[in-house]
Each structure stands twice: as C-alpha cells, then as structure tokens.
C-alpha positions as a LaTeX table, in Angstrom:
\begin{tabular}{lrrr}
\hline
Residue & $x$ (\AA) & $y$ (\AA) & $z$ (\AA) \\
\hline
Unk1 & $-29.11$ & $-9.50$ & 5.96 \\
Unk2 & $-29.29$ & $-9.20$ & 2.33 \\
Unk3 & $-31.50$ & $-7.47$ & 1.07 \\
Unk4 & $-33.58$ & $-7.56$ & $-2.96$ \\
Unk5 & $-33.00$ & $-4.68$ & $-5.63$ \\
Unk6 & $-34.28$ & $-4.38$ & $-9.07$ \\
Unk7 & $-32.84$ & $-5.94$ & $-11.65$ \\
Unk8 & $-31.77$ & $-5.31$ & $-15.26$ \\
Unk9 & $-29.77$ & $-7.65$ & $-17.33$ \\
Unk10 & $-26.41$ & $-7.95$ & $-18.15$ \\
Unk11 & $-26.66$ & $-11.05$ & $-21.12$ \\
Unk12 & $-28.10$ & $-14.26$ & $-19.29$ \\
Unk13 & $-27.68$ & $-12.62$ & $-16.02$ \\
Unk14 & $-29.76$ & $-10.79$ & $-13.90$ \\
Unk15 & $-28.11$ & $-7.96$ & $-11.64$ \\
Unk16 & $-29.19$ & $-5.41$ & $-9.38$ \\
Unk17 & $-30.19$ & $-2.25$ & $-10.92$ \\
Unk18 & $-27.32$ & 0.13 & $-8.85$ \\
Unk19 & $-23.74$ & $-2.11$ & $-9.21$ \\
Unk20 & $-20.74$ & $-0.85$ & $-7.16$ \\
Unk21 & $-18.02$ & 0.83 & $-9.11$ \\
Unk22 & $-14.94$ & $-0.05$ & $-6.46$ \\
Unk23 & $-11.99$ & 2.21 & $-8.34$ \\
Unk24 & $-12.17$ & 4.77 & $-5.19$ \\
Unk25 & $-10.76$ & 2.64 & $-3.30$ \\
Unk26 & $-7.76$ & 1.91 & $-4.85$ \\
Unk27 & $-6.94$ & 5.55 & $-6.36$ \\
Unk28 & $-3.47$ & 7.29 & $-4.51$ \\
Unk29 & $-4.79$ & 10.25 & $-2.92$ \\
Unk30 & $-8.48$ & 9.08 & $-2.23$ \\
Unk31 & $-7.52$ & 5.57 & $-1.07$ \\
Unk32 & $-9.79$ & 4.89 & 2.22 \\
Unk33 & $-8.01$ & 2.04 & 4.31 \\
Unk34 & $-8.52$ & $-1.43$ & 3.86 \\
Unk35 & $-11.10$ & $-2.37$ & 6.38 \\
Unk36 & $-13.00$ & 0.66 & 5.37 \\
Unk37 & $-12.71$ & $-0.51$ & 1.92 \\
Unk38 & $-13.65$ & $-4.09$ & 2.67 \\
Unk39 & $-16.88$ & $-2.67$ & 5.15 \\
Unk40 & $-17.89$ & $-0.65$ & 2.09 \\
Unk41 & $-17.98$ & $-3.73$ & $-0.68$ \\
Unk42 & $-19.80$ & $-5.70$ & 2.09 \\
Unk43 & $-22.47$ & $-3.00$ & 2.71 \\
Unk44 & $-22.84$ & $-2.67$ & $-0.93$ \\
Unk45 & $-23.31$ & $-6.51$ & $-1.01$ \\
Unk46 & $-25.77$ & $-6.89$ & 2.26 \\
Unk47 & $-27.68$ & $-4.62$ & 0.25 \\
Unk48 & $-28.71$ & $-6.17$ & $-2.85$ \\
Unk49 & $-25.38$ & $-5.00$ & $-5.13$ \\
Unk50 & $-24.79$ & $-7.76$ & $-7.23$ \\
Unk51 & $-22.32$ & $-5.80$ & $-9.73$ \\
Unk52 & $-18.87$ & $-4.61$ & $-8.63$ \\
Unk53 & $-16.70$ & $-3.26$ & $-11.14$ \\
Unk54 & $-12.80$ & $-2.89$ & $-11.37$ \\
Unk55 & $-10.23$ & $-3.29$ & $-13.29$ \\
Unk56 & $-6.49$ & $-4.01$ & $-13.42$ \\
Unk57 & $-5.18$ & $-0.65$ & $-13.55$ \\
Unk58 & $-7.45$ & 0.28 & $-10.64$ \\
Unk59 & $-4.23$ & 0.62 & $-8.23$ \\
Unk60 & $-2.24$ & 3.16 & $-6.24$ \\
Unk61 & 0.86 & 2.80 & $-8.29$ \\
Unk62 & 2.02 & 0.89 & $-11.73$ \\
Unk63 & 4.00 & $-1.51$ & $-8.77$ \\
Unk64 & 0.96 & $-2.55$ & $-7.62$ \\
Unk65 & $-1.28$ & $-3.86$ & $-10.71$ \\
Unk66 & $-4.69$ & $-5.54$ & $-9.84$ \\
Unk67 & $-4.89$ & $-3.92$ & $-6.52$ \\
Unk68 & $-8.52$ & $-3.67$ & $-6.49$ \\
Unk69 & $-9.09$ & $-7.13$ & $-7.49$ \\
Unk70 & $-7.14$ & $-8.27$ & $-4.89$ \\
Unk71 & $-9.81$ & $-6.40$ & $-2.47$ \\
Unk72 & $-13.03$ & $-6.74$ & $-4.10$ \\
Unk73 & $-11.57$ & $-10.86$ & $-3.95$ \\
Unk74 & $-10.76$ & $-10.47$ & $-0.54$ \\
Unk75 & $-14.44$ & $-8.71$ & 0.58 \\
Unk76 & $-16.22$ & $-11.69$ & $-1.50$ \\
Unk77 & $-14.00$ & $-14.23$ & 0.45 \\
Unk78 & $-15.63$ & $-12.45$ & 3.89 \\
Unk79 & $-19.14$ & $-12.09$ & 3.16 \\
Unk80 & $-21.68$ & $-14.69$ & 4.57 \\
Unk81 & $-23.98$ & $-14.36$ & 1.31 \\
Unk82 & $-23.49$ & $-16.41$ & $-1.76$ \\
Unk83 & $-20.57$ & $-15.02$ & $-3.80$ \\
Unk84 & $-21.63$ & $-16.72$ & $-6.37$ \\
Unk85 & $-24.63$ & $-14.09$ & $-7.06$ \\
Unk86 & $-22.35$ & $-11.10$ & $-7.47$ \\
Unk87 & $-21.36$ & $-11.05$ & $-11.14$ \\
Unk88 & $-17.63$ & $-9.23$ & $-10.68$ \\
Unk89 & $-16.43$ & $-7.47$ & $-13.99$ \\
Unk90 & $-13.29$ & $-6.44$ & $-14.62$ \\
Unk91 & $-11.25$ & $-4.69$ & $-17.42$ \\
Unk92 & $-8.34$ & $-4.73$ & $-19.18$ \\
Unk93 & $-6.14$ & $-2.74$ & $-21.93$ \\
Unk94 & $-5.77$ & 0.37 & $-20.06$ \\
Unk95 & $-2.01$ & $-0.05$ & $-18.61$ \\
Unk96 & $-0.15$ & 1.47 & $-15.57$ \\
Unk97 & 3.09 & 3.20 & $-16.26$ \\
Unk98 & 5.54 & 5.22 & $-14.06$ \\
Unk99 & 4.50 & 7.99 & $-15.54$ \\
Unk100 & 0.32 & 7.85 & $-15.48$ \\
Unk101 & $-2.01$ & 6.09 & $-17.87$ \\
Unk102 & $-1.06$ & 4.01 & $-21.16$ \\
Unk103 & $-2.50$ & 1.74 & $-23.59$ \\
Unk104 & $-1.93$ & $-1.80$ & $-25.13$ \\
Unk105 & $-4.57$ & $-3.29$ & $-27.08$ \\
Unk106 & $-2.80$ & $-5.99$ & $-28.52$ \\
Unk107 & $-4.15$ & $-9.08$ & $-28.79$ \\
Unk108 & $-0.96$ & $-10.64$ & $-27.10$ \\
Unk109 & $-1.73$ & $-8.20$ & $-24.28$ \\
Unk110 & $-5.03$ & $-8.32$ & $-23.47$ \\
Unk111 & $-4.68$ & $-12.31$ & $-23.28$ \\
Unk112 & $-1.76$ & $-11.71$ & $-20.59$ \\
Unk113 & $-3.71$ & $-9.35$ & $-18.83$ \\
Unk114 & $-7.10$ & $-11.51$ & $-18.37$ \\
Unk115 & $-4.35$ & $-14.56$ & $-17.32$ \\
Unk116 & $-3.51$ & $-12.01$ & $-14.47$ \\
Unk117 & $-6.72$ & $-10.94$ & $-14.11$ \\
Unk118 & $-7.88$ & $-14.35$ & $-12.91$ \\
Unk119 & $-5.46$ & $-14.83$ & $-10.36$ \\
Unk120 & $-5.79$ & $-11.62$ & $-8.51$ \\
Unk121 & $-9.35$ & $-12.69$ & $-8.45$ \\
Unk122 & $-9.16$ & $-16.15$ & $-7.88$ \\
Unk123 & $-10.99$ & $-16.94$ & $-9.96$ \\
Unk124 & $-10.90$ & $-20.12$ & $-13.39$ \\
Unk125 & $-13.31$ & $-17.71$ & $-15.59$ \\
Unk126 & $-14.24$ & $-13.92$ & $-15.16$ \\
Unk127 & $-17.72$ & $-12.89$ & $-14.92$ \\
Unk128 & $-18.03$ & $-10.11$ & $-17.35$ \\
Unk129 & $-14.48$ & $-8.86$ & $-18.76$ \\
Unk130 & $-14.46$ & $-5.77$ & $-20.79$ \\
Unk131 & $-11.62$ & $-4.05$ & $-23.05$ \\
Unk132 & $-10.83$ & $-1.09$ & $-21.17$ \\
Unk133 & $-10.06$ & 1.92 & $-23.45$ \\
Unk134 & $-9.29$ & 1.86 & $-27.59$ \\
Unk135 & $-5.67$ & 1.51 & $-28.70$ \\
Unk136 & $-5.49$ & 4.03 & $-31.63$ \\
Unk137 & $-2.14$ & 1.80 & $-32.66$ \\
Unk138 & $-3.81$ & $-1.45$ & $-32.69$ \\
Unk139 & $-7.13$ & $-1.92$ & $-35.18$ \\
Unk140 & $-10.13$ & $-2.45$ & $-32.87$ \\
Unk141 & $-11.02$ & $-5.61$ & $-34.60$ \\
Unk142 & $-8.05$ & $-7.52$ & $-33.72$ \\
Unk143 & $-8.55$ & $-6.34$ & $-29.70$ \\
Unk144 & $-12.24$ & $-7.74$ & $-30.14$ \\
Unk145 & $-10.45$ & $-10.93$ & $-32.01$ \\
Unk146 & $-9.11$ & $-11.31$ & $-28.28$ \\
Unk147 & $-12.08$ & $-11.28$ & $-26.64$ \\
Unk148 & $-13.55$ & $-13.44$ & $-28.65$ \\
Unk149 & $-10.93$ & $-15.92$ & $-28.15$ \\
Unk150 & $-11.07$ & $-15.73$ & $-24.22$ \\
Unk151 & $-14.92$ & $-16.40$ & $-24.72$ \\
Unk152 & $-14.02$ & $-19.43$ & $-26.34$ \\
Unk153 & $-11.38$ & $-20.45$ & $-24.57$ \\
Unk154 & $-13.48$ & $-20.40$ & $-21.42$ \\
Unk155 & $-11.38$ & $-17.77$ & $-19.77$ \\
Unk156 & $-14.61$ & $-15.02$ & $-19.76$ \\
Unk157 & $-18.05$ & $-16.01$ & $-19.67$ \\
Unk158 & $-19.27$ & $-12.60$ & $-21.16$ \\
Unk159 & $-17.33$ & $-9.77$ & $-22.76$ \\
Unk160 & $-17.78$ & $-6.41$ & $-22.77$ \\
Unk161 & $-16.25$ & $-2.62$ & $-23.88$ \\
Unk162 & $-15.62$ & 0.91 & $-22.42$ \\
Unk163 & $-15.02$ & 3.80 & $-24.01$ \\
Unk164 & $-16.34$ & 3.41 & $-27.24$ \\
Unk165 & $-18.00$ & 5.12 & $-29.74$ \\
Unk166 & $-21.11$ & 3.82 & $-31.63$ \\
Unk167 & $-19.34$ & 2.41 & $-34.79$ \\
Unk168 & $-16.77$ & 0.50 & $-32.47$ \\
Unk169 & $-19.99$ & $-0.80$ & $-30.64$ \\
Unk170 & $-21.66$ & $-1.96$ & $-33.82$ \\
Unk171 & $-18.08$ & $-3.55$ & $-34.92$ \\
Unk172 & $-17.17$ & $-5.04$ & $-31.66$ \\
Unk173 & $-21.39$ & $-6.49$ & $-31.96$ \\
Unk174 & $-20.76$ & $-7.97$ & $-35.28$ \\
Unk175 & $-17.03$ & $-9.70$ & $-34.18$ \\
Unk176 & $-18.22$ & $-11.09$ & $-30.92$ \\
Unk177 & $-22.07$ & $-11.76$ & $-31.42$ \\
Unk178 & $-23.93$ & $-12.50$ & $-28.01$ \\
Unk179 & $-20.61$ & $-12.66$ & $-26.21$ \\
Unk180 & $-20.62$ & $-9.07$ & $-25.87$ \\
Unk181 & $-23.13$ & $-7.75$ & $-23.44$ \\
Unk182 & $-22.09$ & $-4.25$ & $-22.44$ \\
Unk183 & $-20.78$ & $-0.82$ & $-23.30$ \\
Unk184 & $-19.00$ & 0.97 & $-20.16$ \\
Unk185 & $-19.35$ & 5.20 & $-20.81$ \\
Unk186 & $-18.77$ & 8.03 & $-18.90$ \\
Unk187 & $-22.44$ & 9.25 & $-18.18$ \\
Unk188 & $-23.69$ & 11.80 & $-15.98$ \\
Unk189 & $-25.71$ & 15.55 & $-15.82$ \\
Unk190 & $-22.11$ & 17.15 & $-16.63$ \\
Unk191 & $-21.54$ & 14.62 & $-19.50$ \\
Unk192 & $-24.19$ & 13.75 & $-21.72$ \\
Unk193 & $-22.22$ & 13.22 & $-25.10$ \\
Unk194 & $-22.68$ & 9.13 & $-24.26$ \\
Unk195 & $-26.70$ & 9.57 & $-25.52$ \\
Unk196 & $-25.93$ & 7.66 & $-29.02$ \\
Unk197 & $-24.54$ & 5.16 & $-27.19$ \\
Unk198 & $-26.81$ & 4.12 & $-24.43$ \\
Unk199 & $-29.30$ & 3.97 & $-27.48$ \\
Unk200 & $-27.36$ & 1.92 & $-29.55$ \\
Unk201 & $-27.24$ & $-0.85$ & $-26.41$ \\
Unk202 & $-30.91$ & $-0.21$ & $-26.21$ \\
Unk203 & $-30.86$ & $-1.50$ & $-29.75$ \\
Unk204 & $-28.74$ & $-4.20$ & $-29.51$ \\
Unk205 & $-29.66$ & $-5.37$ & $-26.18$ \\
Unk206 & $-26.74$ & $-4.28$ & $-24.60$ \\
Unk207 & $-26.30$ & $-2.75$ & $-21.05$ \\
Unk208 & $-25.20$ & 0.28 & $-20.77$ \\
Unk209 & $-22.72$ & 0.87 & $-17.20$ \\
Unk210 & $-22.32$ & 4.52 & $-16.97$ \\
Unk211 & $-19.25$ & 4.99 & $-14.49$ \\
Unk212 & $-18.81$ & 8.27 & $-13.14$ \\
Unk213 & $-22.48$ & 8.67 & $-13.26$ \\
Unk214 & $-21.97$ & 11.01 & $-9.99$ \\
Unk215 & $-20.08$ & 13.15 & $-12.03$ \\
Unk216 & $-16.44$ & 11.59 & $-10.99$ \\
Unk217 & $-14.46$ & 10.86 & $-7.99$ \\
Unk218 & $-15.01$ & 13.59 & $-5.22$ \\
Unk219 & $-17.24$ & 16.04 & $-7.54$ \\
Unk220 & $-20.93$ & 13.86 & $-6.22$ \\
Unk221 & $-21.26$ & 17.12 & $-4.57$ \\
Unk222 & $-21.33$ & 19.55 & $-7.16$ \\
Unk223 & $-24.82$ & 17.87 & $-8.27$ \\
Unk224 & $-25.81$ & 20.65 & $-5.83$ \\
Unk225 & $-23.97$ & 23.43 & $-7.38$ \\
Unk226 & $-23.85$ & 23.01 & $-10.97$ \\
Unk227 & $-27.08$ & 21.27 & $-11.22$ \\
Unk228 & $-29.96$ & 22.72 & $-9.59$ \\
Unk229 & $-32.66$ & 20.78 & $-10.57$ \\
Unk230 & $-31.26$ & 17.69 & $-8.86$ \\
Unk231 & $-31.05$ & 19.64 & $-5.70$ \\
Unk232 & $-34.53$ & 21.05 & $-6.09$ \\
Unk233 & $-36.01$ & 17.65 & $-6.25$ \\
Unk234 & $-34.14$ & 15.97 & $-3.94$ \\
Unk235 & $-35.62$ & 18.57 & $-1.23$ \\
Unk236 & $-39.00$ & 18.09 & $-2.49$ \\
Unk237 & $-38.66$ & 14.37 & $-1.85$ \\
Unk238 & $-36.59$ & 13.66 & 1.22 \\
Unk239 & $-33.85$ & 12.57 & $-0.84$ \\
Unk240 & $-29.97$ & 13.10 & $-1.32$ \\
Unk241 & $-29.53$ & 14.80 & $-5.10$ \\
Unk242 & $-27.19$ & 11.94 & $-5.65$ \\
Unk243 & $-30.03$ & 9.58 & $-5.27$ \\
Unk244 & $-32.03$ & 11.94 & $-7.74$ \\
Unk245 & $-29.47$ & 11.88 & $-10.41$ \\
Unk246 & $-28.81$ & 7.82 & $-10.47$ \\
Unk247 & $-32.70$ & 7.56 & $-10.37$ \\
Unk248 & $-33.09$ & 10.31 & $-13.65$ \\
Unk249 & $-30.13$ & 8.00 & $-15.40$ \\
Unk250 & $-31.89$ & 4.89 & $-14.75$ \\
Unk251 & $-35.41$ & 6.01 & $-16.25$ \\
Unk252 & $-33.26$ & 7.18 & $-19.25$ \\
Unk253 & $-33.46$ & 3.83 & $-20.44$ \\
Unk254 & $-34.23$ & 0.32 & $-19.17$ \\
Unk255 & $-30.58$ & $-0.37$ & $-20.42$ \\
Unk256 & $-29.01$ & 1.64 & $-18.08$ \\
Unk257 & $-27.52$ & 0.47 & $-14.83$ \\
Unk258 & $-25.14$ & 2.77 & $-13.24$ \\
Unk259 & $-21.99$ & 1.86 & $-11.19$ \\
Unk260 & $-21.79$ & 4.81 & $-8.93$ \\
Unk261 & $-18.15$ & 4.66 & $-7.24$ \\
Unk262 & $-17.74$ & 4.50 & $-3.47$ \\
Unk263 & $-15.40$ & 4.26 & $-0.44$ \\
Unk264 & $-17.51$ & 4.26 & 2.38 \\
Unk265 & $-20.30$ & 2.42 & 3.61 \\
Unk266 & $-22.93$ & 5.70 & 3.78 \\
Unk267 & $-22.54$ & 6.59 & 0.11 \\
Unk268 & $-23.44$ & 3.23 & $-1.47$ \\
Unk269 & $-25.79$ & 2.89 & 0.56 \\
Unk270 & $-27.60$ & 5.89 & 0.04 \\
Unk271 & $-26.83$ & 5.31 & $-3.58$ \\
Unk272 & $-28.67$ & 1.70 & $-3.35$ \\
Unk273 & $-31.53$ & 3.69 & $-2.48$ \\
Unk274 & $-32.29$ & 4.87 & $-6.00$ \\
Unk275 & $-33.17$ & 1.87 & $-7.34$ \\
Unk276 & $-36.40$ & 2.43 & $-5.39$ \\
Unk277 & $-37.15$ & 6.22 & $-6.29$ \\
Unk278 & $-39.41$ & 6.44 & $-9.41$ \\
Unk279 & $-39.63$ & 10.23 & $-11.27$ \\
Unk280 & $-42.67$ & 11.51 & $-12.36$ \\
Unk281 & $-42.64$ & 12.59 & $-16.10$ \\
Unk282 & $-42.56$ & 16.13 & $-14.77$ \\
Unk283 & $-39.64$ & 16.18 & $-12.58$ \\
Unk284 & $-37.70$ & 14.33 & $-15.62$ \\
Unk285 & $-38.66$ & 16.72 & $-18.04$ \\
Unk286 & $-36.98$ & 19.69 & $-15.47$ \\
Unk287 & $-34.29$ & 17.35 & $-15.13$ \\
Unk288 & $-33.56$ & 17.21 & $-19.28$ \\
\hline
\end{tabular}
C-alpha cells in the first residue's frame, strides 16, 4: 500500500512534503533494533515518504561510519514500492572521532567521504548530498569547490548544505549555481534563530529541511510543556501537538519541508499525518 502526500520540491524533484530524518536510529543510547528500524523506514515509505535523510556520521561509534546508510540501503532493498521514487540524501564533513564530533571540510575529504558514501548506499550517484557542518579551518569556498566537482563528476546529482548561515548560503548559491538545492537548519518552536534562512531559500528557490523540527531527539514531548499553544490546538483538533507543530512549520513557507526524526513505526506515521492538517490564520497567529 503506498499511499500519496503533498509535495514540495527539492530542484527537479518532487518529494513528499514530511521526509524521514533516520539519525535515531543509529544514535548509541536511543538505537531501536534493527528490524524495528527497518519496519519504521518501511512505514515511512508505505506512506508516501519519499525523503530519508542521513548521513555518514549517523552511527553508534567512530568504528562504525555510515551505519545508517547501511540501513536506510538495506530497508530500500526490502520494500515492494519503487526505490527509485525515494530521493535518499546524505551528508558529509561532519567526522566521527573517539572522542565525539569533529570536522574536515577539505576538499580532499569531502571527495573521500562521498566515495564511501556511495558504497554504503549502493549506490553509482547520490540523490541529494549535502556538506554537513562548516570547517572554520578550511574557507567555505573551497568545500563548495568540492561539491561542485562531485556534481560534475557525476558522483551527486544535486548538492546541498547544513548548518549555514545566510552569507554562506548566498556564497555556496553563487559557487554551485542550480546544483545546490537545499539548506539543512535546525528549526523548531524552541529554535527559531533559522528565520533568515528559510527566507533566503524562499528567495533563491531553495528548500529548506529543518531537522530537529520536533525539537530534538527524545524532547517531541516537551511541545506539551514548553509550548502550550501546540498542545491547545492539538486538543481542539483531534490531533497529536507534534502533528500541530510540523503543520505550523510547513505553512511558514512553501519552502519548508521538515524531516522529523523517528525510530518507530507510530511516530512517523503520525508525523505523515501533517502534511494533511491545514491552520487557520488564527491558530498560526497564537502559534507565532
């Protein structure tokens, strides 16, 4: 069964309006167990989710880079709909070290990283590949000179960024042209400083992926206590206030498509329903 969702565009293509942001499944501490993870990416899919983000550093442990590749790979490989529909995206730049989080944004780098990118996908080009997090050591042009030479090289058939402020936006626009087709931000009611830059993409024509738009892994639930006004229309409706919040991000701008993450099949779901649940002027206006 799979099922139509709004869409918004992502460059040439055309994707549902909720995508499914798969880093909970791959994060130590969170981590759900395979099956579960591969049931949840297939629920996502049977219901009209044709975006899945990841990225290589999406993993348990530095040991085990491109772990959620591997599985959103795997799920595609299992479902009976057409694979080819489902644009994946994936990032790079944003390394694992024994120690946490680092950062390489060489060009050198990122060109290894996409090579290994590909295979843990399976894949001869990469959907939408986007530049993970600015390297204050390396100039930001040079990391877009990358990109721009995976475009070309046929390695990525669209390029994208995350993190980034409007002037890297407007720079990585003018390097990379139509190749670059969206800006990934942190976005949600308990961060709002990403406003410039979901209208800059409105500008430009560039999507705008808000991940964390929940508010980040395991806090989808203090929507209820820090933000009342999602709760209070979620009652009047019928509705979870989860549902309410990816609904009030989506009528910020036609731009907009958020990647809520998940682990289990229930919570995509339920955030699939969104895409269906149109505010009223009024209840965004309460909703600021």
């Amino acid at each position: 069964m799979h099922n139509a969702m709004p869409t918004r565009a992502i460059g040439n293509r055309q994707v549902g309006a909720i995508g499914l942001g798969a880093m909970p499944m791959s994060v130590a501490g969170h981590m759900p167990d395979e099956a579960q993870s591969v049931r949840t990416i297939l629920a996502a899919l049977d219901a009209g989710v044709t975006l899945i983000d990841t990225a290589d550093a999406y993993t348990p442990s530095h040991q085990d880079v491109g772990h959620n590749e591997r599985l959103v790979a795997r799920a595609l490989a299992l479902w009976s709909g057409d694979a080819g529909s489902v644009l994946v995206a994936t990032k790079g730049g944003h390394t694992r070290v024994p120690s946490g989080w680092d950062l390489d944004g060489s060009p050198s780098y990122l060109k290894q990283a996409c090579d290994r990118s590909l295979k843990a996908l399976g894949v001869d080009s990469i959907g939408l590949y986007q530049h993970h997090r600015p390297d204050p050591r390396v100039p930001y042009e040079e990391t877009m000179g990358a990109l721009k030479d995976l475009h070309d090289a046929g390695k990525i058939q669209m390029a994208g960024i995350s993190n980034a402020d409007p002037a890297q936006i407007r720079l990585a626009h003018e390097i990379l042209g139509d190749r670059l087709v969206s800006v990934q931000n942190e976005y949600s009611p308990r961060f709002r400083s990403s406003e410039p830059e979901i209208d800059v993409c409105a500008e430009l024509g560039l999507a705008f992926l808000p991940w964390s738009p929940l508010g980040g892994v395991g806090r989808a639930g203090e929507l209820s206590t820090r933000h009342a006004a999602f709760t209070e229309i979620a009652d009047a409706r019928g509705v979870s206030p989860q549902q309410v919040c990816l609904a009030w991000e989506l009528a910020r701008s036609p731009v907009v498509i958020p990647i809520p993450g998940a682990s289990r099949p229930e919570t995509i779901l339920d955030s699939v329903a969104a895409a269906g649940l149109v505010l009223s002027e009024e209840e965004r206006a309460r909703l600021g």
